[in-house]
N, C-alpha and C positions, 0 to 999 in steps of 0.2 A: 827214413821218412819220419815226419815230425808230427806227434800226436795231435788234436785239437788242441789238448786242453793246455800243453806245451807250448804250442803255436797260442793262444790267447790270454795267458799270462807275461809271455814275454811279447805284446803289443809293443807297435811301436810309439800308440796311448798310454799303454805303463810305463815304459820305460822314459817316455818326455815326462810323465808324470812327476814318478819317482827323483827323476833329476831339478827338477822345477823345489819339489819338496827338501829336498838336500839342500839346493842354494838357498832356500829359505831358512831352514834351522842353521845353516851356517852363520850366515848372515843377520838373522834379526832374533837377537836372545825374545824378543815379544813375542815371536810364532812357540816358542818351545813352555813358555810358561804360561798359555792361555790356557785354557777347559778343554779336555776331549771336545765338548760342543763346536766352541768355535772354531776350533782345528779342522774338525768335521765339515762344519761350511765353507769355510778357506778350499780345502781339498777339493769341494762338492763343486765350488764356481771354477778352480782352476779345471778339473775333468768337464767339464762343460764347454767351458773356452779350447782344452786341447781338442776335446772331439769334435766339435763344430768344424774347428780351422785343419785338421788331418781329415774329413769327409768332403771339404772343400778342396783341400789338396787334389785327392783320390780322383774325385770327380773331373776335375780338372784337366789331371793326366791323364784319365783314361779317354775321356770326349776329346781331348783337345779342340780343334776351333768349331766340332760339333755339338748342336744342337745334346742336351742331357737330359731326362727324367728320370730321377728316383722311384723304384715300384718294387711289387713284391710279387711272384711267380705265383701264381694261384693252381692253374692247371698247364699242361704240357702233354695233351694225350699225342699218339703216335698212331694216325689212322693213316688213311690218304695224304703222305707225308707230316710233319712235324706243324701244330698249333700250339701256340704257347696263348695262355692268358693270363695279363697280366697287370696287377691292382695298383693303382697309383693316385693320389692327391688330385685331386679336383678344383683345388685352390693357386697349384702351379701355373704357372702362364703359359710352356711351353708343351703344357696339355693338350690346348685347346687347338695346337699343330697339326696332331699325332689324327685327328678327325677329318682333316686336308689332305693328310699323309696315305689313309687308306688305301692301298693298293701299292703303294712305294717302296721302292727297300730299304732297309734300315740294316742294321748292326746292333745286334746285343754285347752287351758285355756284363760277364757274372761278376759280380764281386760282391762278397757278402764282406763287410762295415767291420764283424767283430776279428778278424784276420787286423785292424788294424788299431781299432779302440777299443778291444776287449781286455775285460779283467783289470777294469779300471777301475770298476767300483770296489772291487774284491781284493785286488793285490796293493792297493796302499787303503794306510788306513791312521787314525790322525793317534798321536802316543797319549796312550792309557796313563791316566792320573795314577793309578795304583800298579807300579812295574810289575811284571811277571819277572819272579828270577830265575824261573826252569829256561826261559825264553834268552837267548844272548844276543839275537837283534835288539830287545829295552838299553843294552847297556850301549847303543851308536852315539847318544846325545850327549 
C-alpha cells in the first residue's frame, strides 16, 4: 500500500510537471540562465495550466456524459441511514439543478484533486542561482 505522501509527490501533476521542465531546460539555454524569480513564475503558470487541465480531465472521466459539481464534504452523519452535506460554489451553473433535483437520485463520486496535482508546488522547484554542492540533482543542467 502506498503512503499519502508517496502517492502525492509522484502526482501524475508532478510528474507532467517535471517533464514539461526538462524539455524546457533542454531545449531553451534562456530558461536555465534567467533568476530563480523568473523560473519561479515560469514553473508557477505551467502548474496552473497542468492542474486546471488534469482536474478537467478527472472530471470528465469520472461524470462522463453526467451532469458534474465540484464540492467539499462538510458533514456525513450516520442516523436514520447515511446524510451527506455537502459545500459547493454558488457561482456554478449546474448548482442551481441540484434544487430541482431534491429528492432524485444521484451518484457520488470521491475523488480528492491532490491524488492527482499534488506536490506540485513542493516537488519542482526553479534551480537556485547559488548551487548546492552537498545536493547532486544542482549538477542535472
Amino acid at each position: 500500500m502506498v503512503d499519502s505522501v508517496t502517492k502525492v509527490t509522484e502526482s501524475i501533476g508532478t510528474t507532467l510537471l517535471k517533464a514539461l521542465l526538462t524539455e524546457l531546460k533542454m531545449l531553451s539555454p534562456r530558461f536555465t540562465h534567467q533568476t530563480e524569480e523568473l523560473q519561479r513564475e515560469i514553473i508557477e503558470r505551467l502548474r496552473l495550466q497542468v492542474a486546471d487541465q488534469l482536474r478537467e480531465a478527472v472530471v470528465q472521466i469520472a461524470a462522463k456524459s453526467y451532469k458534474s459539481i465540484p464540492g467539499t464534504i462538510i458533514k456525513c452523519p450516520f442516523t436514520d441511514g447515511v446524510q451527506v452535506q455537502i459545500n459547493m460554489n454558488r457561482t456554478n451553473k449546474v448548482v442551481h439543478d441540484v434544487a430541482d433535483s431534491v429528492g432524485g437520485e444521484c451518484m457520488i463520486v470521491l475523488c480528492d484533486m491532490d491524488e492527482f496535482v499534488g506536490g506540485m508546488e513542493t516537488a519542482v522547484k526553479p534551480s537556485s542561482q547559488q548551487r548546492d554542492w552537498t545536493n547532486a540533482e544542482d549538477d542535472d543542467d
